[in-house]
GUMILUM-559531 format. One line per field, with one value per residue (C-alpha): x, y, z; residue number from 1; residue in three letters. Coordinates in steps of 0.001 Angstrom, whole numbers. Each point is the difference from the previous one (the first is absolute). Last residue first. Layout:
BEGIN
x X	...;
y Y	...;
z Z	...;
pos NUM	...;
code ALA	...;
//
This chain:
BEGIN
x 85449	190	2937	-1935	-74	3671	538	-1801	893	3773	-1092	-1449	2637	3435	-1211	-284	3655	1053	-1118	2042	3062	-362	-705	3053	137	1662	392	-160	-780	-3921	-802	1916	1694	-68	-3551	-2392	-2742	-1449	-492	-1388	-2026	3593	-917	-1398	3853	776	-2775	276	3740	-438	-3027	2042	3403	-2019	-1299	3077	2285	-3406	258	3625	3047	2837	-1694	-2927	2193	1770	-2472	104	-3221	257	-1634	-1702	-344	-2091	2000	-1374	-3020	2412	3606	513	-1994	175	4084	13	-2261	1392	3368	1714	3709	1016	750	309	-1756	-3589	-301	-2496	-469	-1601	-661	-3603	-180	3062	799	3292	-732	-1138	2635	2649	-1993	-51	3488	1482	-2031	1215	2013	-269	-2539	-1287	-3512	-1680	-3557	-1336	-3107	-2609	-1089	2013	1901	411	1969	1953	1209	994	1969	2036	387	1370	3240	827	-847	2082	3494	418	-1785	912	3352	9	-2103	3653	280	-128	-613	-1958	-2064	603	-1180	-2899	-1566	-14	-4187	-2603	-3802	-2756	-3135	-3053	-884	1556	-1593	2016	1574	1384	1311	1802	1054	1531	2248	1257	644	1836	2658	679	657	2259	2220	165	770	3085	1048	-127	1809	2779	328	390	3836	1519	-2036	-3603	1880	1601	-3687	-1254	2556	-736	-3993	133	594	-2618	-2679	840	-452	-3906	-282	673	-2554	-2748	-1865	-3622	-2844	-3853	-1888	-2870	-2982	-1752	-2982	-2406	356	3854	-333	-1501	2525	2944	-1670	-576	3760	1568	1763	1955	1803	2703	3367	2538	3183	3560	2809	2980	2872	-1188	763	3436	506	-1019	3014	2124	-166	1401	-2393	-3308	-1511	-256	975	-708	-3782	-2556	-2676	-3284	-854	-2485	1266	2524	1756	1767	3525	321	2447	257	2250	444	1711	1526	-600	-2394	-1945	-1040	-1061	669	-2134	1441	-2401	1725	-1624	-1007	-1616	1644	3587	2282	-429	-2369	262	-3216	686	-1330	712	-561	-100	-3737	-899	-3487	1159	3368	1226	-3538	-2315	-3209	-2996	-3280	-790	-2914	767	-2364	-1773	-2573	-1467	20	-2699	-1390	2875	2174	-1839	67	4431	170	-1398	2284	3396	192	32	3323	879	-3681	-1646	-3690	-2014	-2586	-362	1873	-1025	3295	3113	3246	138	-2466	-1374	-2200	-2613	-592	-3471	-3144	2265	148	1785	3461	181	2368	-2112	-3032	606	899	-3277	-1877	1830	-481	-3942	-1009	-2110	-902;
y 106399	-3441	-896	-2978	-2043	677	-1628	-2846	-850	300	-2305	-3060	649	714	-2324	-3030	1538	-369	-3697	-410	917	-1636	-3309	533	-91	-2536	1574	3637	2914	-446	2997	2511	2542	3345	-898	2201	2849	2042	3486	2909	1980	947	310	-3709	-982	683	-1823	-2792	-515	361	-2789	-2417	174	176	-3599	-1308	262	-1813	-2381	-939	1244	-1326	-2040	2853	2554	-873	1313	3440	1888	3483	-211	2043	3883	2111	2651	4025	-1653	1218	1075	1313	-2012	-2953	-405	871	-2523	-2641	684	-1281	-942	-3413	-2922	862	1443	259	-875	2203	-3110	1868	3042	520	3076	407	3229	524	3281	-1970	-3135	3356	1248	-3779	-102	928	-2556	-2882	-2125	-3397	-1812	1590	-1258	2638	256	2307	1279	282	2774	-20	3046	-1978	-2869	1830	2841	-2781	-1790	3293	345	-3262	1068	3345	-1587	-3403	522	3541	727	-3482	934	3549	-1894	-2504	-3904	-2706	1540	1831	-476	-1634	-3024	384	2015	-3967	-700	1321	161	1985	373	-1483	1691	-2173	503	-1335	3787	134	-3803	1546	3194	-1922	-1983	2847	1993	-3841	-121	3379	141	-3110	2008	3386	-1998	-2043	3246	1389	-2667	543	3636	-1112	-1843	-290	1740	-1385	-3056	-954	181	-1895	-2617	-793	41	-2250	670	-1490	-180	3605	971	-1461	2251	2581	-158	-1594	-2685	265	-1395	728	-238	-1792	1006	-1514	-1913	1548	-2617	-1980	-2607	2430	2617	-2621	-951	3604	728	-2730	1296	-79	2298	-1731	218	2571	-640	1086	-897	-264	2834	1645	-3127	232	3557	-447	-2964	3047	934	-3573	-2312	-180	-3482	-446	-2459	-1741	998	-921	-2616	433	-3189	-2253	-3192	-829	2982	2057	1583	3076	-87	2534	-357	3204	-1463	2122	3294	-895	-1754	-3182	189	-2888	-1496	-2357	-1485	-1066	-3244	-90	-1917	-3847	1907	-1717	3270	-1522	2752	1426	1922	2787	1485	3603	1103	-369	3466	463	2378	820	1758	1221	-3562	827	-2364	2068	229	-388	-19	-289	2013	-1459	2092	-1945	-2408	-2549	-938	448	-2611	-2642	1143	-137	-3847	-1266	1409	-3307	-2156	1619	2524	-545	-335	545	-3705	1910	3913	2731	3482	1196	-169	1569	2944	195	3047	2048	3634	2633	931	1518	1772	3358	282	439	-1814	-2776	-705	541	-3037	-2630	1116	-648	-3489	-475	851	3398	276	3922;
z 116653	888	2213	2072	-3628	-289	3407	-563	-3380	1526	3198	-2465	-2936	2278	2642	-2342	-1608	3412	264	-2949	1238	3328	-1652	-2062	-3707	-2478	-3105	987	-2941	1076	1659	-2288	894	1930	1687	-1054	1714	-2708	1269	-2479	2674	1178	3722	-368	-343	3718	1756	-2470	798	3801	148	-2177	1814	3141	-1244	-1304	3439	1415	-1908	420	-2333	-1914	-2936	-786	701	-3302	-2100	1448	182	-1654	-3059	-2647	-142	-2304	-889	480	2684	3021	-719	3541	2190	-1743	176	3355	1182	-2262	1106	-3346	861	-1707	833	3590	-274	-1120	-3885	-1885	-2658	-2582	-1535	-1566	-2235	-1462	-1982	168	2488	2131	-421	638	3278	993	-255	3461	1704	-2305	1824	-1444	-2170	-3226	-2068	-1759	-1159	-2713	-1349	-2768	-2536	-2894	1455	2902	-1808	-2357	3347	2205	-2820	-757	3844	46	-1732	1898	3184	-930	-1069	880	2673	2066	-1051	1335	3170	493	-681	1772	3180	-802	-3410	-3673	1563	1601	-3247	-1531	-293	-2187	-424	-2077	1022	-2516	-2642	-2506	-3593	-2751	-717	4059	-415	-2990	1416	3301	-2312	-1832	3173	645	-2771	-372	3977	-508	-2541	1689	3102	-1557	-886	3088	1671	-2966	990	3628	-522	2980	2686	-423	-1325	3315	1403	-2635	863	2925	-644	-2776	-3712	-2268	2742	1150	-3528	166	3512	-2059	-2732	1857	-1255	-482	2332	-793	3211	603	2405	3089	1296	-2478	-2907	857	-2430	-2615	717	-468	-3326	-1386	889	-1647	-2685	-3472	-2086	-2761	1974	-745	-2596	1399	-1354	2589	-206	3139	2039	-1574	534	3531	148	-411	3286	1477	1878	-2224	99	3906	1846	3444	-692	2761	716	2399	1805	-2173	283	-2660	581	-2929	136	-2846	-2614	-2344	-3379	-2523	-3517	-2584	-1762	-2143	2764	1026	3805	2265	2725	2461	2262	3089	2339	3503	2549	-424	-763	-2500	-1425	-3180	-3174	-1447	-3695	-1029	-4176	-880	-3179	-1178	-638	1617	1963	377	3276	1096	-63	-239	-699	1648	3595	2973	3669	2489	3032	2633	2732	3138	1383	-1928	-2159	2688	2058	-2590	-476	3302	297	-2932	1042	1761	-3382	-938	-3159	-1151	-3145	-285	471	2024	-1308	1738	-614	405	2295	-634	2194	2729	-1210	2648	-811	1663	785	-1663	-2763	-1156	-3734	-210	-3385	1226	3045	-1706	-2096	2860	1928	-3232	-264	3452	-296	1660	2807	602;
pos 374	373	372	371	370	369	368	367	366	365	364	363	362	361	360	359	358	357	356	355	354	353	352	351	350	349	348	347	346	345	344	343	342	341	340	339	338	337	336	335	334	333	332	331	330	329	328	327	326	325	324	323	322	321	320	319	318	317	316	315	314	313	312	311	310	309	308	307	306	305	304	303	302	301	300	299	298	297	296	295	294	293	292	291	290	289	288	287	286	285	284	283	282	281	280	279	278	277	276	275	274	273	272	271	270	269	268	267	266	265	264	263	262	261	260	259	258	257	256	255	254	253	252	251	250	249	248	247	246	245	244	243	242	241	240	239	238	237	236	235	234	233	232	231	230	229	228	227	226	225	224	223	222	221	220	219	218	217	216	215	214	213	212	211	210	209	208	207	206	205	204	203	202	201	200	199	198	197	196	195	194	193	192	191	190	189	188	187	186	185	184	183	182	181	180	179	178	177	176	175	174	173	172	171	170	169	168	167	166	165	164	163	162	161	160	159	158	157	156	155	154	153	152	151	150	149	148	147	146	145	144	143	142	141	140	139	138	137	136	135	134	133	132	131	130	129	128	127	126	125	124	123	122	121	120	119	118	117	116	115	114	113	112	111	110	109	108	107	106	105	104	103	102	101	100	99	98	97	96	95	94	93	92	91	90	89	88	87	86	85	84	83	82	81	80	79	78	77	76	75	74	73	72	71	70	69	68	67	66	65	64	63	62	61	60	59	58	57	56	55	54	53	52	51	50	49	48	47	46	45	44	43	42	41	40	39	38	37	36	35	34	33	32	31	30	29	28	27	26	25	24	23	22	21	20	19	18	17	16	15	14	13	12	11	10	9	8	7	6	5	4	3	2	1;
code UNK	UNK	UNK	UNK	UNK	UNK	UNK	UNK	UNK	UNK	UNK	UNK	UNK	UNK	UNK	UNK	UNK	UNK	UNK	UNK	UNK	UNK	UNK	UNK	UNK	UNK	UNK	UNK	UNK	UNK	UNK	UNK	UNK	UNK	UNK	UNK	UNK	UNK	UNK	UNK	UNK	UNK	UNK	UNK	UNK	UNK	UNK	UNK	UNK	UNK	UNK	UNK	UNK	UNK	UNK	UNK	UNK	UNK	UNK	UNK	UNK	UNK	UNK	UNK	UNK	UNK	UNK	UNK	UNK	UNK	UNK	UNK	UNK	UNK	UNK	UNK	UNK	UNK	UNK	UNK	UNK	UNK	UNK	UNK	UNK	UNK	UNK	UNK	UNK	UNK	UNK	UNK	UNK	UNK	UNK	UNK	UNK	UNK	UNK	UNK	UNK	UNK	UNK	UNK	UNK	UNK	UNK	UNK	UNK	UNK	UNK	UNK	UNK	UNK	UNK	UNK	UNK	UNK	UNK	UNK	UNK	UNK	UNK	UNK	UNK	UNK	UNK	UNK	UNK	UNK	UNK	UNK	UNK	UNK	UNK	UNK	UNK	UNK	UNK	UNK	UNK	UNK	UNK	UNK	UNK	UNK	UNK	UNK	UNK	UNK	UNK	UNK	UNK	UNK	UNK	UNK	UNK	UNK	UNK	UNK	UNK	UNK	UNK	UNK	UNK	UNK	UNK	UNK	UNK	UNK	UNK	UNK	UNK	UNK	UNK	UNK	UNK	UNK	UNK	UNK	UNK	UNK	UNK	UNK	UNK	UNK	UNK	UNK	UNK	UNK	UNK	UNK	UNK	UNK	UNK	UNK	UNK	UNK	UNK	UNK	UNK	UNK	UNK	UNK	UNK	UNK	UNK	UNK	UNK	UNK	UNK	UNK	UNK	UNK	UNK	UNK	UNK	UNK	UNK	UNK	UNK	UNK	UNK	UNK	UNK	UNK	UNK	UNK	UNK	UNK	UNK	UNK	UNK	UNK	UNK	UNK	UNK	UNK	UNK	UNK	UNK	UNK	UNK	UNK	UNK	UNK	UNK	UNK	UNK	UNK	UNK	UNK	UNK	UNK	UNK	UNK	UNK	UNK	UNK	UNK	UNK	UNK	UNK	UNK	UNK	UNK	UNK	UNK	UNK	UNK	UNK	UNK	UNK	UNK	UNK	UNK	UNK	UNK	UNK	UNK	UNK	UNK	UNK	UNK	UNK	UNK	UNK	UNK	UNK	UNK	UNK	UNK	UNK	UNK	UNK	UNK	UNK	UNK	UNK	UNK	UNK	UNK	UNK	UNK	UNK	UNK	UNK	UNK	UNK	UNK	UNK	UNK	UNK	UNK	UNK	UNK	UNK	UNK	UNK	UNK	UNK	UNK	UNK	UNK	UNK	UNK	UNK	UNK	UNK	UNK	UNK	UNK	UNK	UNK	UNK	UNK	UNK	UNK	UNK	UNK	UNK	UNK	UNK	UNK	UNK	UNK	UNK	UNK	UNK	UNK	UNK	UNK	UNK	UNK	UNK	UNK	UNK	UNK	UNK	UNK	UNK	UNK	UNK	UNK	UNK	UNK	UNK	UNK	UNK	UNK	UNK	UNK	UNK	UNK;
//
């Protein structure tokens, strides 16, 4: 059997047999001269992961959970008096009062973070309950990114995700304080967002999309930040609902969640994901790929494994048995996708080592997976 990657990519999530596994390098797609680039360098593996890997891309409608289209909220860029950063301050008008979040920007591409986040006090969740709340007309891009891509991969359609979108609100401190202070409102805030999005979902569902469904934000309602009870109770029993729309209209889902996640693979199971993603050895995280295959074989298809940040700390050869051990492992799933944890191109100025090992990572890795054929 020789399947195309976009077959291949397909099977995967319906636990169909496959000819071999299958490998992401996450962020690059079918590359086209005169596409836009973080830095020129990236350039050459993003040609060669075009030819090589199996190519997957994101596809969404207008969503925006806290409001919608409601036009209340007002940004503003403030200068730092720093020549790499500057603060966007973005405040929410509600009934209630204002909400103000201010996150630190660079001006070169290295990844930002919040310094403040809009709800600091419990009854700041009544205020960000108290906004209006209109959705977006539905729009999409699916049919385009599938056309771009033709057999060399498949798109997936990303939603928000209802906890992870009250994390942003709140901030991981404080949502921890929260879980213990005042829980009832968390919940509340949950039973509103979760309206919000099962809506959401049911309307992309009624236009048509077929293709797998895709979140991020589980990572954060887990250990450490948080405890499994709260992992159950602000995300399992929420997502499940999602899980259970999506395949009973006959597609899938994909799941994006960092961290230590051994112990919950049972629970994503039983969720309903079909592809879980980024498997992350430790000491990031604490998936024995060997293990991990063995005993929940082709009952989750299982993405991942290589860590992103290898690829500025270690040598070749370091990369290599990485490579070779990681396929050998995940073929005894028959649903194996090796990934890196992150994506490729998230560094503005990249090492020569760094991107020499994402070189090996495509020529080696196609190598490897094409030696593992069933």
């Amino acid at each position: 059997m020789s399947l195309t990657s976009k077959e291949r990519l397909m099977r995967i999530f319906a636990n169909k047999p496959i000819d071999r596994p299958a490998i992401k390098l996450w962020g690059s797609w079918n590359y086209r001269k005169g596409d836009k680039l973080l830095h020129p360098s990236y350039e050459p593996a993003m040609i060669k992961a075009a030819e090589k890997t199996d190519l997957v891309v994101n596809a969404s409608t207008p969503f925006f959970m806290f409001c919608g289209q409601v036009d209340i909220v007002r940004r503003k860029n403030v200068e730092i008096n720093d020549p790499l950063w500057y603060e966007e301050h973005i405040v929410f008008h509600t009934p209630m009062g204002q909400l103000r979040r201010v996150d630190r920007i660079s001006k070169i591409g290295e990844p930002g973070f919040t310094i403040e986040y809009p709800v600091k006090q419990p009854e700041d969740i009544k205020r960000m309950l108290s906004m209006p709340y209109e959705p977006f007309p539905y729009i999409d891009n699916i049919e385009e990114q599938q056309q771009l891509l033709g057999d060399r991969g498949i798109v997936l359609y990303r939603i928000d995700h209802i906890a992870y979108a009250l994390y942003r609100m709140i901030g991981s401190e404080n949502l921890a304080y929260f879980t213990h202070d005042c829980r009832d409102l968390l919940m509340e805030a949950l039973d509103v967002f979760s309206k919000r999005l099962y809506a959401h979902v049911e309307e992309a569902l009624n236009h048509g999309v077929r293709v797998p469904f895709s979140w991020v934000g589980p990572e954060l309602l887990i250990p450490p930040l948080l405890s499994e009870k709260d992992f159950m109770d602000f995300c399992f029993d929420y997502d499940k609902h999602i899980c259970d729309m999506v395949h009973n209209a006959g597609s899938y889902i994909w799941v994006h969640c960092h961290g230590k996640v051994r112990n919950l693979i049972e629970n994503f199971i039983e969720m309903g994901v079909d592809v879980l993603n980024p498997l992350e050895p430790p000491k990031n995280g604490d998936v024995d790929l060997d293990e991990v295959a063995r005993t929940f074989k082709n009952r989750i298809g299982l993405e991942g494994n290589i860590e992103m940040q290898d690829f500025y700390d270690e040598s070749e050869e370091v990369i290599r048995e990485k490579i070779k051990t990681c396929v050998q492992s995940g073929k005894q799933s028959n649903r194996f996708i090796m990934c890196t944890s992150a994506g490729f191109m998230d560094f503005p100025t990249p090492s020569k080592q760094y991107l020499d090992n994402i070189m090996t990572y495509i020529d080696y890795g196609y190598e490897c997976v094409n030696n593992a054929r069933y």
